[in-house]
C-alpha positions as protocol buffer text, in pm:
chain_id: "A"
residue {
  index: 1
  type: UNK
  ca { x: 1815 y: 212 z: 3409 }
}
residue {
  index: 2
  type: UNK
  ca { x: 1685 y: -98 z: 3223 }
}
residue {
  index: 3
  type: UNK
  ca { x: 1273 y: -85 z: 3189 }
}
residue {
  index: 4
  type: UNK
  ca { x: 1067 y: -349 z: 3360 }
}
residue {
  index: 5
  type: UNK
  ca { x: 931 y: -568 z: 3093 }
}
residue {
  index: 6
  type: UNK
  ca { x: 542 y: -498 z: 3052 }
}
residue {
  index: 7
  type: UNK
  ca { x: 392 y: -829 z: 3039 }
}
residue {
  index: 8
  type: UNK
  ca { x: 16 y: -700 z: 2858 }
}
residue {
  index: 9
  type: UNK
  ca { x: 256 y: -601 z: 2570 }
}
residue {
  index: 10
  type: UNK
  ca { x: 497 y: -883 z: 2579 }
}
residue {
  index: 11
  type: UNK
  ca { x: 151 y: -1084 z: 2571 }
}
residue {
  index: 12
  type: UNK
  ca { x: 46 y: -891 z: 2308 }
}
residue {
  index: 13
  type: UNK
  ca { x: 318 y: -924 z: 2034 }
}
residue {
  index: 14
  type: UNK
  ca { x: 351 y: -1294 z: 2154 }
}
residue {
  index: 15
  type: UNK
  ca { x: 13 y: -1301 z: 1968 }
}
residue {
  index: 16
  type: UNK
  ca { x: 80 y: -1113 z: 1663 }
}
residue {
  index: 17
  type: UNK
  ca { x: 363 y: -1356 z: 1629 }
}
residue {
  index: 18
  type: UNK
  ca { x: 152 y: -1655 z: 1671 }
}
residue {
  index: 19
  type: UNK
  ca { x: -117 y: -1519 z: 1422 }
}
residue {
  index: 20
  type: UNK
  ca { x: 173 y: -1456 z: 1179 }
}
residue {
  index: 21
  type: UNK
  ca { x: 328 y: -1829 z: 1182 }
}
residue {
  index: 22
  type: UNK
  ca { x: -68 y: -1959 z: 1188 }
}
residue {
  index: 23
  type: UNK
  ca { x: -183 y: -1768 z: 917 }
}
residue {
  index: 24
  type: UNK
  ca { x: -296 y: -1982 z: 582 }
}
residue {
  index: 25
  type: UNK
  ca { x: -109 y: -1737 z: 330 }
}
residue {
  index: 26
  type: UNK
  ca { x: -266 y: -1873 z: 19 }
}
residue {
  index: 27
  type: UNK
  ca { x: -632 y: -1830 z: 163 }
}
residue {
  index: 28
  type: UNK
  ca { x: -549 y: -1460 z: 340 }
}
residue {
  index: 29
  type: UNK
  ca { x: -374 y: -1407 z: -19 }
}
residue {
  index: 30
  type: UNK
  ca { x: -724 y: -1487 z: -231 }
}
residue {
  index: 31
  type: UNK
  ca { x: -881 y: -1238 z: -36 }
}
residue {
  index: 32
  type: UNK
  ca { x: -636 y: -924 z: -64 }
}
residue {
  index: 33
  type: UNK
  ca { x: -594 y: -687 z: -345 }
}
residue {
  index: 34
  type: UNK
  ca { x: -194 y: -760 z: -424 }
}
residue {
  index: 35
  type: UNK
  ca { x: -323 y: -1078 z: -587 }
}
residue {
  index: 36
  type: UNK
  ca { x: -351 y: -887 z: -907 }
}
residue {
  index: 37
  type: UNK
  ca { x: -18 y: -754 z: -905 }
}
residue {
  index: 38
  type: UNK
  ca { x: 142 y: -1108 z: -871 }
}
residue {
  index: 39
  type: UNK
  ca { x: -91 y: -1226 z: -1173 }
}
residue {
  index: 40
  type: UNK
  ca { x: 163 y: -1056 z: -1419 }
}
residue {
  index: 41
  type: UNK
  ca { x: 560 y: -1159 z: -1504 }
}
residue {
  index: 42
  type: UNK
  ca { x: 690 y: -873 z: -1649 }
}
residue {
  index: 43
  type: UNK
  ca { x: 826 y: -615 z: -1406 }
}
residue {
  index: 44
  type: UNK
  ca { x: 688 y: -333 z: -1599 }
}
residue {
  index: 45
  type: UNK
  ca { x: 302 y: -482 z: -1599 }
}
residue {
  index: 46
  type: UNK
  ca { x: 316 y: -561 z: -1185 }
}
residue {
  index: 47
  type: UNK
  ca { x: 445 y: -179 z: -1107 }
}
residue {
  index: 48
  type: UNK
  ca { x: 148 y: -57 z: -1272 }
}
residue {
  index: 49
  type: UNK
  ca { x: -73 y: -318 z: -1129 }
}
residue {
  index: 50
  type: UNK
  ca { x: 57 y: -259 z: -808 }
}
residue {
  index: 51
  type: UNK
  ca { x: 52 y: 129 z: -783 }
}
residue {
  index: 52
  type: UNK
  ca { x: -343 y: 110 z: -917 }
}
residue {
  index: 53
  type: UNK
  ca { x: -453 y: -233 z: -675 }
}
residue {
  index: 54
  type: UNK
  ca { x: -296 y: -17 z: -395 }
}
residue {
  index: 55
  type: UNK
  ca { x: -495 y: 308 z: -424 }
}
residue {
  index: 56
  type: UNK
  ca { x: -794 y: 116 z: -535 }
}
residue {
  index: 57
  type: UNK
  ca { x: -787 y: -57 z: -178 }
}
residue {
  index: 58
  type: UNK
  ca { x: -1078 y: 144 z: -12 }
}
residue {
  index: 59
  type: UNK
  ca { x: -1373 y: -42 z: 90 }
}
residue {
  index: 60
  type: UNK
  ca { x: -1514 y: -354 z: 70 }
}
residue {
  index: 61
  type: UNK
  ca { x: -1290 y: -626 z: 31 }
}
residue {
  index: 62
  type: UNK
  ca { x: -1495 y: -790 z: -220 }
}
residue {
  index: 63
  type: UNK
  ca { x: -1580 y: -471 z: -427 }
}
residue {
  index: 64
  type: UNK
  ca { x: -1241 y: -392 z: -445 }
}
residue {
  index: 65
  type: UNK
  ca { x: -1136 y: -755 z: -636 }
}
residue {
  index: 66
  type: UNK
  ca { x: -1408 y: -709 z: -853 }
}
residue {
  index: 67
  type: UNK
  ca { x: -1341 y: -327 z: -977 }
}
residue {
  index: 68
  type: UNK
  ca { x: -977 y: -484 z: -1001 }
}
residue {
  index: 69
  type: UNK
  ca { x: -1092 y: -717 z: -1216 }
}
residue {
  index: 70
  type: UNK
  ca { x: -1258 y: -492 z: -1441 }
}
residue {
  index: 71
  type: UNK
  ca { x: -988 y: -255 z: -1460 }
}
residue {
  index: 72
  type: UNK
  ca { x: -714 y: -461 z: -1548 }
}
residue {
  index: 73
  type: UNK
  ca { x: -866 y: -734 z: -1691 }
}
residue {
  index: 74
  type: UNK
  ca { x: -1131 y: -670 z: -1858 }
}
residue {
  index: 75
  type: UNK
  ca { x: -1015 y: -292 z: -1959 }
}
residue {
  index: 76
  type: UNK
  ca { x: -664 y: -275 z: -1971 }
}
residue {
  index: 77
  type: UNK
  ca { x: -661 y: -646 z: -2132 }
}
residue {
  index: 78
  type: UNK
  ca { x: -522 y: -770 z: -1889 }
}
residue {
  index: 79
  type: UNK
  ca { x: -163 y: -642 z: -2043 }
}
residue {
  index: 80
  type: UNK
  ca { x: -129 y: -309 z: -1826 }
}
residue {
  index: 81
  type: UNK
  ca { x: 210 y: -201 z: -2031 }
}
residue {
  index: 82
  type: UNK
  ca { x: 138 y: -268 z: -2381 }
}
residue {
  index: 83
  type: UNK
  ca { x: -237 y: -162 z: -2339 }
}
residue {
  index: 84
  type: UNK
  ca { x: -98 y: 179 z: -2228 }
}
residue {
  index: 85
  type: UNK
  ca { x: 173 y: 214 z: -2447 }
}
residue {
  index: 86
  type: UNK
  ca { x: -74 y: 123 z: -2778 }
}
residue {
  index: 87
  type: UNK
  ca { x: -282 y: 433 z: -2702 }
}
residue {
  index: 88
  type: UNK
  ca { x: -235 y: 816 z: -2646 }
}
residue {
  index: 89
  type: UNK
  ca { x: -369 y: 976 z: -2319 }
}
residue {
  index: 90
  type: UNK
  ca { x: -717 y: 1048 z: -2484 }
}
residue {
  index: 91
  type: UNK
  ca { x: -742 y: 722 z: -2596 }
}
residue {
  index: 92
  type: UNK
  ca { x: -657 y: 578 z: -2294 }
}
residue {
  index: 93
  type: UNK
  ca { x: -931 y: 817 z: -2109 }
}
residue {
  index: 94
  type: UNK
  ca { x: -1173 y: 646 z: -2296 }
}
residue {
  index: 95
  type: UNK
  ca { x: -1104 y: 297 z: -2242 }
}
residue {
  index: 96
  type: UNK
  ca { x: -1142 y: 390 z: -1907 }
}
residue {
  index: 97
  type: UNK
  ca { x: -1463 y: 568 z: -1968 }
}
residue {
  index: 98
  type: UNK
  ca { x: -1729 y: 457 z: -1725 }
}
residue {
  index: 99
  type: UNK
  ca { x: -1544 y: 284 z: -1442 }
}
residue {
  index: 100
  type: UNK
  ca { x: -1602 y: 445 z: -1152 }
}
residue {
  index: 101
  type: UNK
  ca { x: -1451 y: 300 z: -760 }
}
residue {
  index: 102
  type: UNK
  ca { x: -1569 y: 503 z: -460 }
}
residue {
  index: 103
  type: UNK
  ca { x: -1496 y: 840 z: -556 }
}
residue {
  index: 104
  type: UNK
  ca { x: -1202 y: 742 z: -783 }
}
residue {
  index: 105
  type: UNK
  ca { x: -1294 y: 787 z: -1187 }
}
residue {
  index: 106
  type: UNK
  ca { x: -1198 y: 627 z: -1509 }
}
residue {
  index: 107
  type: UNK
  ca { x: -1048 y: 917 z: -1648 }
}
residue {
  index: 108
  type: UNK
  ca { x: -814 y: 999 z: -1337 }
}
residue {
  index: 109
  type: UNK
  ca { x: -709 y: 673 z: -1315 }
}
residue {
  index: 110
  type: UNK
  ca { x: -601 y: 695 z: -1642 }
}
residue {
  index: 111
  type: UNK
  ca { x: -439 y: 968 z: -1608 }
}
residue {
  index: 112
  type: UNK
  ca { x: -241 y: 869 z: -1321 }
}
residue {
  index: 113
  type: UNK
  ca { x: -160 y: 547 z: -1554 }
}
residue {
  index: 114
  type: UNK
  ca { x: -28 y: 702 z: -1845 }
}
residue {
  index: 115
  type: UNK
  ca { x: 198 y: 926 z: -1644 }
}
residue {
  index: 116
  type: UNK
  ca { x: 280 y: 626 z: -1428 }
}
residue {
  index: 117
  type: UNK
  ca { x: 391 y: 448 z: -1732 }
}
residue {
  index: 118
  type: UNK
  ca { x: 563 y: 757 z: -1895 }
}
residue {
  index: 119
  type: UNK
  ca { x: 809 y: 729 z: -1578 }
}
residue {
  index: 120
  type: UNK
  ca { x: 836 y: 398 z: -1573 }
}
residue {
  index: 121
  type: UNK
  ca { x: 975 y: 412 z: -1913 }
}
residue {
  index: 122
  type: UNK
  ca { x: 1229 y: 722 z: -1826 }
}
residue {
  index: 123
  type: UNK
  ca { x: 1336 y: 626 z: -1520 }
}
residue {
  index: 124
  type: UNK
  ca { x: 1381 y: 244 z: -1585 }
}
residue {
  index: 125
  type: UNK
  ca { x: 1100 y: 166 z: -1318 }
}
residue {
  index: 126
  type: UNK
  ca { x: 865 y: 347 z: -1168 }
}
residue {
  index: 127
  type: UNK
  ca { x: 968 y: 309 z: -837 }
}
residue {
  index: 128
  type: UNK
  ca { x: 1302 y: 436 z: -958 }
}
residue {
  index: 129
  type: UNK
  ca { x: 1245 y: 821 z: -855 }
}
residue {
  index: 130
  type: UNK
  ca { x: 1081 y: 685 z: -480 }
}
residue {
  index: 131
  type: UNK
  ca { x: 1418 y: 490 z: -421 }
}
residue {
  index: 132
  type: UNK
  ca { x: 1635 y: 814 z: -525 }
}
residue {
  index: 133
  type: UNK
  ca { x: 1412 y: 1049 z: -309 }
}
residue {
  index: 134
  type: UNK
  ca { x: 1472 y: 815 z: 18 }
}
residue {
  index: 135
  type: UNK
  ca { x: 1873 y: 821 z: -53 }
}
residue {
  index: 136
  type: UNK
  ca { x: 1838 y: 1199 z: -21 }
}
residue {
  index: 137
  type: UNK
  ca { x: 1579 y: 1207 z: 241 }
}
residue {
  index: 138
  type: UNK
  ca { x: 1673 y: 906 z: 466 }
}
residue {
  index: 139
  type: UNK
  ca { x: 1319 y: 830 z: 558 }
}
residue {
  index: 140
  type: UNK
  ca { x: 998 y: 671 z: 422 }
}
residue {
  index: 141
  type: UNK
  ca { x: 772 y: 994 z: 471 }
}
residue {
  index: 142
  type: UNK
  ca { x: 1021 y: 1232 z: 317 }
}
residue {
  index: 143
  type: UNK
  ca { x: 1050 y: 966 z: 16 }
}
residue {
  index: 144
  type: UNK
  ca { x: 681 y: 944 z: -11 }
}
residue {
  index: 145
  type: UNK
  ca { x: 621 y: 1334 z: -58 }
}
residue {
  index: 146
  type: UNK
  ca { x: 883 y: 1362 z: -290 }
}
residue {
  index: 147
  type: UNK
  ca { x: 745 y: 1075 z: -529 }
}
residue {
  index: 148
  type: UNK
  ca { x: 380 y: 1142 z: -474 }
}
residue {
  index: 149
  type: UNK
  ca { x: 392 y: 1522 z: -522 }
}
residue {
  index: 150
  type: UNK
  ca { x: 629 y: 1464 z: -884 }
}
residue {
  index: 151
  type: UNK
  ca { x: 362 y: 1144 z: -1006 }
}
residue {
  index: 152
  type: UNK
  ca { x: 37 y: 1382 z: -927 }
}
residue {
  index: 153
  type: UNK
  ca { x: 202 y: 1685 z: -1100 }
}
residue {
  index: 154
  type: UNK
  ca { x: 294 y: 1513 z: -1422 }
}
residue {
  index: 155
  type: UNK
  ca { x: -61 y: 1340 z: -1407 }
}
residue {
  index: 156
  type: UNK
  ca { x: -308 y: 1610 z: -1345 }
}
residue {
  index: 157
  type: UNK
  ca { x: -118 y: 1898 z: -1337 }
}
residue {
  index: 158
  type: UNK
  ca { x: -67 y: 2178 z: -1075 }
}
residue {
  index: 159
  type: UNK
  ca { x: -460 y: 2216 z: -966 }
}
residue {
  index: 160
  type: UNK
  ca { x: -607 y: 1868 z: -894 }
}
residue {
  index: 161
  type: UNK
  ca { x: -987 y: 1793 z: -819 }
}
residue {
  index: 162
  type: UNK
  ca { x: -1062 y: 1626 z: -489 }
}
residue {
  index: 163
  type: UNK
  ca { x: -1136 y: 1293 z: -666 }
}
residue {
  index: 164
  type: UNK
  ca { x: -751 y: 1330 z: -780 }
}
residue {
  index: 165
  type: UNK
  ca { x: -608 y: 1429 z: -401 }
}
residue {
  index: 166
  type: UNK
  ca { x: -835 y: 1139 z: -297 }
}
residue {
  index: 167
  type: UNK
  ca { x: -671 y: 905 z: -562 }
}
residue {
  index: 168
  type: UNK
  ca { x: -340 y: 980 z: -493 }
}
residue {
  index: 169
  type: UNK
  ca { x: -322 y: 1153 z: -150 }
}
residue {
  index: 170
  type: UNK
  ca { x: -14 y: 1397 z: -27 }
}
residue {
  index: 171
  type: UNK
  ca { x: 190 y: 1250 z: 252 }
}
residue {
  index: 172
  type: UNK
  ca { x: 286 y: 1619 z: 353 }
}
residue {
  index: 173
  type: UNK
  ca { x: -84 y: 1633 z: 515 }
}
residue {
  index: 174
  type: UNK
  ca { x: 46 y: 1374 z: 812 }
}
residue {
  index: 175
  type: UNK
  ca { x: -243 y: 1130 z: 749 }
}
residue {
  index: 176
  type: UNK
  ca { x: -141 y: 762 z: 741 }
}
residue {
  index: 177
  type: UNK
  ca { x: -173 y: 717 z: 386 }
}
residue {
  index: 178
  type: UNK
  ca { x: -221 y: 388 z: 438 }
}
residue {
  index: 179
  type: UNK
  ca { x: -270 y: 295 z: 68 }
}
residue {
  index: 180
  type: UNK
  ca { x: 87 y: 435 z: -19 }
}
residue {
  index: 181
  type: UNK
  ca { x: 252 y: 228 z: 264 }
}
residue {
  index: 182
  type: UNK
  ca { x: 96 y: -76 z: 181 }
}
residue {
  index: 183
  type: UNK
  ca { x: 236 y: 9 z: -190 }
}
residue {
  index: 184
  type: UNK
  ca { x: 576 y: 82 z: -17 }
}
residue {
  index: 185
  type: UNK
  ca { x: 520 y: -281 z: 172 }
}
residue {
  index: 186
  type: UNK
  ca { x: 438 y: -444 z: -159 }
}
residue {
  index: 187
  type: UNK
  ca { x: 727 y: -341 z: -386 }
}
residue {
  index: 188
  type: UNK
  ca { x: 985 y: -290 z: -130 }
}
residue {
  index: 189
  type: UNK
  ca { x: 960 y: -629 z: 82 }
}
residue {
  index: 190
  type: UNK
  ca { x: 1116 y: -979 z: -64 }
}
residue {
  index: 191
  type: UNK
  ca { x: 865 y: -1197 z: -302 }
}
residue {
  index: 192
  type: UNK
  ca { x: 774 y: -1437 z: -41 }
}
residue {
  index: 193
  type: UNK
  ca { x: 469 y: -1533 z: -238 }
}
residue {
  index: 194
  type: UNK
  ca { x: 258 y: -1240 z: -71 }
}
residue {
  index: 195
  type: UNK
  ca { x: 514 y: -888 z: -140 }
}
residue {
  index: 196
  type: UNK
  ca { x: 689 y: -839 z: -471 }
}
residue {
  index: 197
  type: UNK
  ca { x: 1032 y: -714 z: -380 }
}
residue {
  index: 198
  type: UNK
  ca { x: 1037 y: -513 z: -704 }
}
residue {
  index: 199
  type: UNK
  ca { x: 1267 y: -224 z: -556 }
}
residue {
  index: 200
  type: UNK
  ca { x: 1613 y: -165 z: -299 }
}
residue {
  index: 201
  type: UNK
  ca { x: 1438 y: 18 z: -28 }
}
residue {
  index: 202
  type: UNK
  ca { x: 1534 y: -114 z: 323 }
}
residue {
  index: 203
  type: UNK
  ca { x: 1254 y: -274 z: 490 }
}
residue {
  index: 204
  type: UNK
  ca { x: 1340 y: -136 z: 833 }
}
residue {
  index: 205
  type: UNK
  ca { x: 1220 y: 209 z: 732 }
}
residue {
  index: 206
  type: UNK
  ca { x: 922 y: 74 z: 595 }
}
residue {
  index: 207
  type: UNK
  ca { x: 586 y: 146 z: 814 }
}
residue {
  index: 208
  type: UNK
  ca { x: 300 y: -2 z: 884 }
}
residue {
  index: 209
  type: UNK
  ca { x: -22 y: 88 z: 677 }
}
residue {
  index: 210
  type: UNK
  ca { x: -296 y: 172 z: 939 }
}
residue {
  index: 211
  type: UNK
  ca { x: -591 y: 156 z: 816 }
}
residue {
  index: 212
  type: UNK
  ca { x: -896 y: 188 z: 1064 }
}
residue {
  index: 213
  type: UNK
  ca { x: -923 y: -209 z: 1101 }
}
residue {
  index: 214
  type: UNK
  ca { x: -574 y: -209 z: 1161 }
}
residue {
  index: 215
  type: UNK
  ca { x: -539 y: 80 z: 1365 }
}
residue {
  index: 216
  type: UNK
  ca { x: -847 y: -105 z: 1581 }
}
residue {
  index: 217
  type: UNK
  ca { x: -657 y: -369 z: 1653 }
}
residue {
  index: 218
  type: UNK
  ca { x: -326 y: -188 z: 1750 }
}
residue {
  index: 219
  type: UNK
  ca { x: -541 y: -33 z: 1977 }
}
residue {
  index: 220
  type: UNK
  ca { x: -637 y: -341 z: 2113 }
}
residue {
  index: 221
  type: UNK
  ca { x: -311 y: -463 z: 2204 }
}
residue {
  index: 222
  type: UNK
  ca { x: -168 y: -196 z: 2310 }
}
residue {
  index: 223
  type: UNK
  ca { x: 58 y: -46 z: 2059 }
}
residue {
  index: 224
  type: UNK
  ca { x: -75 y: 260 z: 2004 }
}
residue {
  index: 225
  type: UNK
  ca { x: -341 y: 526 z: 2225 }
}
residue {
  index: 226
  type: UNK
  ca { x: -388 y: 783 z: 1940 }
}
residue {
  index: 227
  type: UNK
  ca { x: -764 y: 787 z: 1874 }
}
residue {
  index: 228
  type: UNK
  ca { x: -722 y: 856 z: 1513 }
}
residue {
  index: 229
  type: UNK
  ca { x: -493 y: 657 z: 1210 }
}
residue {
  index: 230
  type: UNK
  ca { x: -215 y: 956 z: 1197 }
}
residue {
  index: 231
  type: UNK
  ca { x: 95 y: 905 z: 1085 }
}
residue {
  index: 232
  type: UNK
  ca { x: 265 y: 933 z: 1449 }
}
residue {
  index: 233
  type: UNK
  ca { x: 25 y: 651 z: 1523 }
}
residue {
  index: 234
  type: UNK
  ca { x: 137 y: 407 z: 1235 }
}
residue {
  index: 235
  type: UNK
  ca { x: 491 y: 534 z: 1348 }
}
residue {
  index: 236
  type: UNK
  ca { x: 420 y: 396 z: 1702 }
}
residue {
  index: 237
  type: UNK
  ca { x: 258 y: 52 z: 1568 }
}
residue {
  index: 238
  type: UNK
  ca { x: 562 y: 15 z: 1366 }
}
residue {
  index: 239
  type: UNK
  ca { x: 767 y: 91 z: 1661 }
}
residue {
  index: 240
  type: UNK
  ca { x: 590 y: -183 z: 1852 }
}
residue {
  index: 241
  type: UNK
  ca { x: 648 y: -492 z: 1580 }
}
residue {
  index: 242
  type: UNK
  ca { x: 1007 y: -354 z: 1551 }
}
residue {
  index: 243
  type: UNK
  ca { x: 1080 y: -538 z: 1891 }
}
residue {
  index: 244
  type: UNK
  ca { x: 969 y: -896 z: 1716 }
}
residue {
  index: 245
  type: UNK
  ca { x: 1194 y: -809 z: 1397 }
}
residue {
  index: 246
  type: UNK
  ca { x: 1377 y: -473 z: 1418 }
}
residue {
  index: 247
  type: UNK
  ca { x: 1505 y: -537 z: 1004 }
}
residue {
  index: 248
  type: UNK
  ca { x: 1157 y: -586 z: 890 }
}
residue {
  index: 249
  type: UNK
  ca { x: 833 y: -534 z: 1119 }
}
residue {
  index: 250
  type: UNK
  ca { x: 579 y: -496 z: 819 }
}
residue {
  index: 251
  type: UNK
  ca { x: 626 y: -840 z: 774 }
}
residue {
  index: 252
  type: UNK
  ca { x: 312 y: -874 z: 1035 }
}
residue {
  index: 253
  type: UNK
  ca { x: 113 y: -677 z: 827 }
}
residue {
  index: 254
  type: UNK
  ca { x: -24 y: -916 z: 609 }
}
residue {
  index: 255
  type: UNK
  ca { x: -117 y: -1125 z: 942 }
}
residue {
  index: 256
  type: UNK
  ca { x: -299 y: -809 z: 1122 }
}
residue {
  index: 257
  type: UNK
  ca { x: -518 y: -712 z: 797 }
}
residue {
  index: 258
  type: UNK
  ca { x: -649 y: -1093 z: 786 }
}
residue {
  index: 259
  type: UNK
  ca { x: -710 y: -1206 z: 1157 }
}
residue {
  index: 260
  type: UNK
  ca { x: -994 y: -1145 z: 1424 }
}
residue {
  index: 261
  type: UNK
  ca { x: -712 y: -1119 z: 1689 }
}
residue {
  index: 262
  type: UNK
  ca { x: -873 y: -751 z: 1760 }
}
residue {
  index: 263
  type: UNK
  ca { x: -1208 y: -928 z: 1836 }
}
residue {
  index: 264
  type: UNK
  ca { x: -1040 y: -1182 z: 2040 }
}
residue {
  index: 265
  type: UNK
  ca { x: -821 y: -889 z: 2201 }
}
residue {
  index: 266
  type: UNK
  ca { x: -1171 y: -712 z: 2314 }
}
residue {
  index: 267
  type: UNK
  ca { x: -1357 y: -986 z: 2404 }
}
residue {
  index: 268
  type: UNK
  ca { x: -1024 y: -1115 z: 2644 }
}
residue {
  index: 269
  type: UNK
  ca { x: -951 y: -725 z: 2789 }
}
């Protein structure tokens, strides 16, 4: 039997596909943290840029561009690769001395960095190992465990602090990990002047990164009822865009993290 079509939700993604035609691109793109990925050529230099900009995203928007800034700019000279490469581990720690994000510290972060780099160098890209892990697995969350767990092994070892599990959180724990999805978005969509298509992972398995504005506003249009950002509820927002573009429905992402249409969702009922 063929389902009734349900006209709040056909309503609904008719307005997450007008917000994503509407939305000025270059002004949502000044304002979000993959900026400083797209500021470097070299593949090598926007993996690194992107895997740190991605786990750095957690808070305010403009706190985030600034510590940004002052990590890969100012500290890492604004050459990730060759800044890593020029120095051991130790040395690296301590040009990293100092910075502190949130609960996320200089010396982790350079941890994660020098083993990030290490990888990138065996493996031909850092992504490399992610890519392999979802051709055994066949699916985003299986990919993600796989990667994360062998990255925060060879960084900080077998025990890690809980400024380390926050840095780089496992996927096994079901959360959204909504930093590691929106890495997945970055580097696995085409460049179209926001994502950096930087590896072969099919965008259809791809899901959405629900963070709580995010998840707010999927609740607002009906996409999702889970009162929390779990995984099964980033599963089920990702389910919902799939009917505007089954091969790609992260593409309205970028739209959702830059529009009031939640407010406007609210305010309409």
């Amino acid at each position: 039997m063929v389902r009734a079509p349900n006209p709040r939700r056909s309503l609904a993604l008719a307005r997450v596909l007008a917000t994503h035609t509407a939305l000025d691109r270059t002004s949502a793109l000044a304002r979000d943290p993959v900026r400083f990925a797209r500021r470097y050529h070299t593949r090598e230099d926007r993996e690194l840029a992107a895997l740190v900009s991605a786990l750095l995203a957690f808070g305010n928007v403009t706190t985030i561009g600034d510590k940004l800034r002052d990590l890969l700019v100012n500290r890492l000279d604004d050459r990730p690769a060759a800044f890593i490469d020029a120095r051991s581990r130790a040395q690296l720690g301590r040009a990293l001395e100092g910075f502190v994000h949130r609960t996320f510290l200089g010396e982790d972060i350079a941890a994660l960095l020098f083993a990030a780099r290490a990888m990138q160098r065996e493996s031909g890209s850092l992504y490399a190992p992610l890519v392999s892990a979802f051709e055994r697995e066949r699916s985003l969350h299986g990919a993600l465990v796989a990667w994360a767990h062998l990255l925060r092994e060879r960084a900080f070892g077998a025990t890690l602090s809980r400024s380390q599990q926050h840095l780089l959180p496992d996927p096994s724990a079901r959360s959204a990990c909504k930093r590691l999805v929106l890495l997945c978005r970055w580097i696995a969509r085409p460049d179209d002047g926001v994502d950096l298509g930087l590896v072969a992972l099919p965008t259809s398995a791809l899901v959405v990164p629900l963070d709580v504005h995010v998840h707010r506003v999927a609740r607002a249009l009906g996409f999702t009822r889970r009162p929390s950002a779990s995984w099964s509820a980033a599963v089920e927002v990702t389910a919902a865009l799939a009917e505007l573009d089954p091969d790609d429905p992260v593409k309205f992402d970028f739209a959702l993290c830059h529009t009031e249409i939640a407010r406007r969702v609210s305010r309409q009922g």
